[in-house]
C-alpha positions in Angstrom: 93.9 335.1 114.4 90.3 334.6 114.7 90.1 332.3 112.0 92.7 329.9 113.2 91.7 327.1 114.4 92.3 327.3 118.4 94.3 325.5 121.2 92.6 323.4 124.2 93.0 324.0 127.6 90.8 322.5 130.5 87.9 322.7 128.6 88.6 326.6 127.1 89.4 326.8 123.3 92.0 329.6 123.1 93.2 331.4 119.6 94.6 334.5 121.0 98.3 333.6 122.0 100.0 335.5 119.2 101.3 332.8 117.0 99.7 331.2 114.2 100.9 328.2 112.3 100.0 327.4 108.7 98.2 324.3 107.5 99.1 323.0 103.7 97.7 320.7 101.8 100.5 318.5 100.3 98.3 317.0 97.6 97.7 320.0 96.1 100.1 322.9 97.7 96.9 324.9 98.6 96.5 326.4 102.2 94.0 324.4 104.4 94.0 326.8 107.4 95.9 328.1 110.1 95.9 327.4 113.7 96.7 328.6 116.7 99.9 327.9 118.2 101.2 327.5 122.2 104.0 330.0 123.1 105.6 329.2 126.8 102.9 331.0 128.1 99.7 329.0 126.9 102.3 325.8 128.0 102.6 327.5 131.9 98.8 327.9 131.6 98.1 324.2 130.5 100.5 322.6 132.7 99.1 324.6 135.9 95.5 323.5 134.5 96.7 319.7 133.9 98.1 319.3 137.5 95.1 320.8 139.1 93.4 318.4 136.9 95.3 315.4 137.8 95.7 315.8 141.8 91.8 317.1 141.8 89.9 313.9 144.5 87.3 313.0 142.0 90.1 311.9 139.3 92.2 310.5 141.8 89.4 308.6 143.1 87.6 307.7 140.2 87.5 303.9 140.2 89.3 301.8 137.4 86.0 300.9 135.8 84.8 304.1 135.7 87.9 305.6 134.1 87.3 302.9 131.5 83.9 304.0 130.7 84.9 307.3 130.1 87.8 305.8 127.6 85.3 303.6 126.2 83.2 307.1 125.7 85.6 308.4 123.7 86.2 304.7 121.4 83.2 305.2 120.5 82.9 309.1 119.3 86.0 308.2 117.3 84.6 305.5 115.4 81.2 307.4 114.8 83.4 310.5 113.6 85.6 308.1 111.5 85.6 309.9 108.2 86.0 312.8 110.1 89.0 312.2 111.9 90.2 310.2 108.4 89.8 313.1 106.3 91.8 315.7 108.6 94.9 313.9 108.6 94.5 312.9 104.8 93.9 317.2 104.0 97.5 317.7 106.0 99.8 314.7 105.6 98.6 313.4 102.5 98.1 309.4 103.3 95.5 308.2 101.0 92.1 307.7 101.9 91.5 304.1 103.1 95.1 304.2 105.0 93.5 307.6 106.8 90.0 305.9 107.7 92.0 302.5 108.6 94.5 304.4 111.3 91.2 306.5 112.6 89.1 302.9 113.1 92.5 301.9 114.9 92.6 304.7 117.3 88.7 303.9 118.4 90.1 300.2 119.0 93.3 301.6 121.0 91.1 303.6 123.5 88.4 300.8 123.8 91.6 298.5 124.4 93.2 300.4 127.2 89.8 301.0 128.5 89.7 297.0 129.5 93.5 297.4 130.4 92.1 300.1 132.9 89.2 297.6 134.3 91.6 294.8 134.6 94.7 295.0 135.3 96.1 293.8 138.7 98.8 295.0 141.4 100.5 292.0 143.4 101.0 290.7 146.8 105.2 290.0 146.9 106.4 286.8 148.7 106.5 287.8 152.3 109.9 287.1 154.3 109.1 288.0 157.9 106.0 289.1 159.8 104.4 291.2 157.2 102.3 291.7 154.4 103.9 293.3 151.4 102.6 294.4 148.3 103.0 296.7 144.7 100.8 299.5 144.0 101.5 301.7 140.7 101.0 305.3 140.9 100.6 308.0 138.3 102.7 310.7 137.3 100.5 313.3 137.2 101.0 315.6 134.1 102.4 313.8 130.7 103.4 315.6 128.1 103.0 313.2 124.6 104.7 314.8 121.6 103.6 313.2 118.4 104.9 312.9 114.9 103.2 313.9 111.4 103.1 310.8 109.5 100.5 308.7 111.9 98.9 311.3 113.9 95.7 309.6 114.4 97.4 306.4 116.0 100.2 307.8 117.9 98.3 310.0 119.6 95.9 307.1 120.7 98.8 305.2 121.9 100.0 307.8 123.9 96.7 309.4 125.3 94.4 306.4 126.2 97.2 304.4 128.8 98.1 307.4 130.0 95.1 308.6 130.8 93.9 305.3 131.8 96.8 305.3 134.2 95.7 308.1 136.2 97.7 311.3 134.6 96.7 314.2 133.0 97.8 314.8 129.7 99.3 318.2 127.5 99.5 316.6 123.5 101.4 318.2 121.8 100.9 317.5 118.0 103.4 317.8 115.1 103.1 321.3 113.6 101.9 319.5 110.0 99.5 317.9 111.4 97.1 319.9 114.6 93.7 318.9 113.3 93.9 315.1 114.2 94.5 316.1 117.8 92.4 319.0 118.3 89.5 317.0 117.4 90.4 313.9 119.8 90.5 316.7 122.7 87.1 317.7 121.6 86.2 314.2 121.8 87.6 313.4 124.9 85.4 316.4 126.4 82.5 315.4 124.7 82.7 311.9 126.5 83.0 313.2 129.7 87.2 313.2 130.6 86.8 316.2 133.3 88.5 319.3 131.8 92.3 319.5 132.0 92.9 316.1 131.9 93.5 316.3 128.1 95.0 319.8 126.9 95.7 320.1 123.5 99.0 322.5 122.1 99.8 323.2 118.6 102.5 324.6 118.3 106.4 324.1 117.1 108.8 321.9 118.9 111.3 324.8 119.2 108.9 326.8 121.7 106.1 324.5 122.8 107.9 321.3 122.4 111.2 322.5 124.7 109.0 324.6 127.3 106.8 321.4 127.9 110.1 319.1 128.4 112.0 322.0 130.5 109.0 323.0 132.7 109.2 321.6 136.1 105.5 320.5 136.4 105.7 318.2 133.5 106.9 314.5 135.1 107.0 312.5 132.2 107.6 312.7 127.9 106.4 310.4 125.8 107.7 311.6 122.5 107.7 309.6 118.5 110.1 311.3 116.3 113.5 311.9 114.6 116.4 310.4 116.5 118.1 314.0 117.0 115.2 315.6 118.5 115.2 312.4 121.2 118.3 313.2 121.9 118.1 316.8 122.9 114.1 315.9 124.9 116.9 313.3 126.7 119.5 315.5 127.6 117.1 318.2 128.9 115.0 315.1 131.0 118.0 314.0 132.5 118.6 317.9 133.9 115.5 317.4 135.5 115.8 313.7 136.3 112.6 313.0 134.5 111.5 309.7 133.2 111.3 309.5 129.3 109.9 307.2 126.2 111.3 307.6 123.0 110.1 305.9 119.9 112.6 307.3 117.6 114.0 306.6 114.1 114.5 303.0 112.0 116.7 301.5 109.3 114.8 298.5 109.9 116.6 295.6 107.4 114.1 293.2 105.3 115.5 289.5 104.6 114.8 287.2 101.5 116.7 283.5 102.0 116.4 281.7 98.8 114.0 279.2 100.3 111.3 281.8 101.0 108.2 282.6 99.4 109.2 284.8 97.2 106.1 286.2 95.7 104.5 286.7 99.3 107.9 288.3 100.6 108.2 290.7 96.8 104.4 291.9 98.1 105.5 292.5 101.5 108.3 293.9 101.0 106.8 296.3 98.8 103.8 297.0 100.8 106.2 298.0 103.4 108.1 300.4 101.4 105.6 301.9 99.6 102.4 301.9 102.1 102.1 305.9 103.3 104.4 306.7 100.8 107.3 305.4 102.4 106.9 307.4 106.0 107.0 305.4 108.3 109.9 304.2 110.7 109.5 300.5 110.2 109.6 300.6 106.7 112.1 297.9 105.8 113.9 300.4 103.4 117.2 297.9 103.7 116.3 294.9 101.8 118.9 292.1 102.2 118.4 289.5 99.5 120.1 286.3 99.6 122.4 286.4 96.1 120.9 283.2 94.9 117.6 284.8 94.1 118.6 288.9 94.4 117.7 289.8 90.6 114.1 287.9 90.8 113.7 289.6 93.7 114.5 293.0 92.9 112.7 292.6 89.5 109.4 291.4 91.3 109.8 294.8 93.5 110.3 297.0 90.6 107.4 296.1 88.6 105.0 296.5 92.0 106.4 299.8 92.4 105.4 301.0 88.8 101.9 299.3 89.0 101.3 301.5 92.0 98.4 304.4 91.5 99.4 307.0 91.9 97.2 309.4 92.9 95.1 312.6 94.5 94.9 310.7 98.1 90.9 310.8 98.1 90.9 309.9 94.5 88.9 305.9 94.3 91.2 303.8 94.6 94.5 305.5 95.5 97.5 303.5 96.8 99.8 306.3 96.4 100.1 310.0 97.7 102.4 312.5 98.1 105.1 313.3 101.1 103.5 315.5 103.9 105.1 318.7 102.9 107.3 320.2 100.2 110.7 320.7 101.8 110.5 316.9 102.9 109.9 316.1 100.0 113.1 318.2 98.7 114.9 316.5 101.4 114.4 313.1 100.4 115.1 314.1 96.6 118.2 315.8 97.6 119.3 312.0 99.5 118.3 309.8 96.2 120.7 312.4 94.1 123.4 312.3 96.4 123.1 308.3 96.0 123.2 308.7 92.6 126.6 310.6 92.6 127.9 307.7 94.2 127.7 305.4 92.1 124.1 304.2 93.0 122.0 302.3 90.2 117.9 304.0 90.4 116.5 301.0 89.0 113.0 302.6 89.0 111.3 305.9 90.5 114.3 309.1 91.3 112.3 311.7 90.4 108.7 313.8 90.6 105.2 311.8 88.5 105.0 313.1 85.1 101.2 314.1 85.5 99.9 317.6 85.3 97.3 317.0 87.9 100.0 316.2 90.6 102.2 318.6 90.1 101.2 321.1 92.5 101.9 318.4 95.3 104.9 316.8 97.3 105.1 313.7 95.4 108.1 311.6 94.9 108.0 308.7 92.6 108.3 305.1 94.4 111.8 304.5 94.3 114.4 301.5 94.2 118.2 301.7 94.4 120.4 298.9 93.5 124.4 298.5 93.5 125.2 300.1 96.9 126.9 298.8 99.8 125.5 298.9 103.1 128.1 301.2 104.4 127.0 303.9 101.6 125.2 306.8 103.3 121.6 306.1 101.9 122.0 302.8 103.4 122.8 304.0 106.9 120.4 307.0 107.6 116.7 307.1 107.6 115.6 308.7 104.7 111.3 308.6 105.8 110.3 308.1 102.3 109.4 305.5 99.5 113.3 304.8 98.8 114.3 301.1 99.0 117.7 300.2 98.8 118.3 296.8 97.6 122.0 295.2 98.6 122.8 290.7 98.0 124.1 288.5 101.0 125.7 285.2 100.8 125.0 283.6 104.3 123.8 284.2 107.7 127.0 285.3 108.8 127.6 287.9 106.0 123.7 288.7 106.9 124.2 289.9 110.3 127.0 291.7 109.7 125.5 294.0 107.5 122.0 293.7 109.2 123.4 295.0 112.4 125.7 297.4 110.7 123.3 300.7 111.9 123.1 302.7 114.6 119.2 301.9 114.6 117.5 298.5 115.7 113.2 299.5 115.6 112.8 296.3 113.8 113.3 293.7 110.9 111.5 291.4 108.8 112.7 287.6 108.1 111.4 285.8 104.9 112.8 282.0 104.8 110.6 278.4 104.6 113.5 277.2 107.7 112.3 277.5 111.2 115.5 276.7 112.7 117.2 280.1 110.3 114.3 282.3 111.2 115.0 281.4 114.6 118.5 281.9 114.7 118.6 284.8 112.7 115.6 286.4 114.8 117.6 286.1 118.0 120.5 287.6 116.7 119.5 291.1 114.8 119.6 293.6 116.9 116.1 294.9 116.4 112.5 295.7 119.0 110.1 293.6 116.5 111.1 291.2 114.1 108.6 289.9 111.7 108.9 286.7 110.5 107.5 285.1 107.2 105.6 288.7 107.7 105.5 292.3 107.6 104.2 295.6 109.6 101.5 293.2 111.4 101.2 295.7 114.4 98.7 295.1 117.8 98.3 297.7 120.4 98.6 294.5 122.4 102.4 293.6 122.3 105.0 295.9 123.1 106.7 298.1 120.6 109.9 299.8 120.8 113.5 300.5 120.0 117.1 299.1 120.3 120.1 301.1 119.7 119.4 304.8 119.0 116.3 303.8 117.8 114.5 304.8 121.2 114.1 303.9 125.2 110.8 302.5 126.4 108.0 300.1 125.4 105.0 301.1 123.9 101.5 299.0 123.9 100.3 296.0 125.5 99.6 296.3 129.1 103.2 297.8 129.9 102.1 300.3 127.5 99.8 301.2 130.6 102.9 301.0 133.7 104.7 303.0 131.2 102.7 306.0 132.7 103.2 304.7 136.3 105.5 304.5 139.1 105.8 301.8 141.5 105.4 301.8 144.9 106.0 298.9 147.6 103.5 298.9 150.7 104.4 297.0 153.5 101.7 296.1 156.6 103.3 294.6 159.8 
């Protein structure tokens, strides 16, 4: 084990615990490295070092604009260390280049945003009603645990670090076991800017050992996870044994709306940048395209010949738009969905299969994929699938649009496409959805909230209650 690349905890780098796990390059199939990974006892040792850490007097009383220099510290070490950052997640999820140095650029904005969140943001005097003085305060946790997923490591685990960091707690990050690179080198970072030790601990490791022991133990006060809807389930049901406040950014079927009026060479582009974009893995995808019937076959016929223009590609390869999955078996997984589709009577108007070129074939690539002749209720219609899979199904009228729409046991979000205010409106108010983009698509700001309806997750994300998220409040009152 000491090769693997090790674990942070206060400011000790630790690759002795026992357990290793295995880094692999999806582009190619080759092994990238190993690293270390947390067993329960690394996670008692980082959340005894975190809660030192967080009730220690000189983070407690470290003032607001100091807290934000030190956030602004570690802004600007990302964005100097760009490629850097860009080119570990690319070597272990895959995501082509400029979509790897975009997302690391993003996470120096998210900590350099939360850092004037920290210098700015205001409690409140409350209307008095008697001979007092009463106010809010917000308090920190303490010790946050932020479990992140594989497919947007570099931005998740800014959105969870910087406001809760910048709201006073200490953090244990706990990063997907395909991708530990991205976040071992943010808690180098964060050191290197001057965050005093322990307040972010880094722990590779898998979510069936370090992931449960960090939710169970007793010391942690509050998960932040971004994942698969089962697994928010089970981090709920063991929070609520503990009576521990959670946020849960979980799964999407999110639906993607064409009226007839729309623009329909803007929403085709969309619609397929959506899709396609990271291969497909992300959770507001738009992988349920409702097209109104008028226009469904220009539509789908303007989506199809995007999706074989694509490049497909060796993700650092110039100009790249496509690479592959971020490991094998998911990429088996989602095969496995498209040919049960398929059996049931599903047209694949384009993709279904593996790229028929030598130099990709020792990767986890799935061709872009589109699937017509479905109805909603089919079972490629109603779970997530995480990859470049559109299924394409006609609507008549509003009416018969909502009813399929909000036929899913998700509701992350939903994209509207229509030249009529008054329907975009209408329609907007009515699907049962966190974000709904209107006349466009996946426009995202780590200023305005993000989350979930449905079993699609509990919690906002971003903005400035991105920030209280990681608080409690408390009422003072002075007689």
């Amino acid at each position: 084990m000491a090769d693997a690349k090790p674990m942070l905890i206060g400011d000790e780098w630790i690759n002795d615990s026992g357990a290793v796990l295995k880094s692999t390059n999806p582009a190619t199939g080759a092994t990238n490295y190993e690293v270390c990974a947390a067993t329960r006892a690394e996670v008692n040792r980082a959340v005894d070092t975190a809660r030192q850490a967080a009730s220690a007097s000189t983070w407690q009383g470290m003032l607001p604009h100091q807290r934000a220099r030190l956030l602004s510290g570690v802004a600007e070490l990302i964005e100097a260390r760009a490629d850097e950052f860009a080119s570990l997640q690319m070597r272990e999820n895959g995501k082509v280049w400029r979509e790897c140095r975009a997302q690391a650029l993003s996470a120096s904005a998210i900590f350099r945003y939360y850092a004037a969140v920290c210098e700015t943001i205001t409690e409140s005097l409350t209307p008095s009603r008697g001979n007092y003085v009463s106010m809010t305060v917000h308090e920190p946790y303490g010790v946050v645990a932020a479990i992140t997923p594989w497919n947007s490591p570099l931005t998740m685990e800014a959105q969870k670090v910087a406001p809760a960091i910048a709201a006073g707690n200490a953090v244990i990050l706990k990063p997907s076991e395909i991708t530990s690179s991205p976040a071992l080198e943010l808690g180098r970072a964060a050191l290197e800017a001057g965050l005093p030790p322990g307040i972010l601990n880094v722990l590779p490791g898998s979510g069936a050992v370090a992931g449960d022991a960090l939710v169970r133990h007793p010391g942690v006060q509050f998960v932040s996870f971004t994942g698969g809807t089962e697994s928010g389930r089970r981090i709920a049901a063991a929070a609520a044994e503990k009576l521990m406040p959670v946020a849960l950014e979980l799964g999407g079927k999110s639906p993607h709306v064409v009226f007839a009026d729309a623009d329909i060479d803007a929403a085709v582009a969309a619609v397929s940048d959506g899709i396609f974009e990271g291969s497909g893995q992300s959770c507001v995808a738009g992988s349920r395209l409702f097209v109104q019937r008028s226009v469904h076959d220009r539509v789908l016929a303007g989506i199809v010949e995007r999706a074989k223009a694509l490049r497909i590609d060796l993700p650092d390869a110039p100009g790249a738009q496509f690479g592959p999955l971020a490991s094998f078996p998911h990429r088996d997984r989602v095969a496995a969905i498209v040919d049960k589709a398929k059996a049931e009577g599903g047209d694949v108007v384009t993709g279904g299969g593996r790229p028929p070129f030598e130099k990709l074939s020792g990767g986890a690539y799935y061709l872009p994929t589109v699937i017509a002749g479905l109805a909603n209720t089919a079972g490629i219609c109603q779970q997530e699938i995480f990859g470049p899979v559109l299924c394409v199904l006609p609507f008549d009228d509003e009416d018969d649009l909502l009813q399929q729409a909000n036929d899913s046991v998700y509701g992350l979000a939903a994209g509207i496409w229509t030249a009529d205010y008054r329907c975009a409106w209408r329609v907007a108010r009515k699907l049962e959805a966190g974000t709904v983009w209107v006349n466009t698509y996946k426009q995202l700001s780590i200023s305005t909230p993000f989350g979930g309806f449905k079993q699609s997750g509990i919690g906002r994300e971003k903005g400035t209650g991105g920030l209280r998220l990681y608080q409690q409040e408390k009422s003072l009152y002075f007689g």
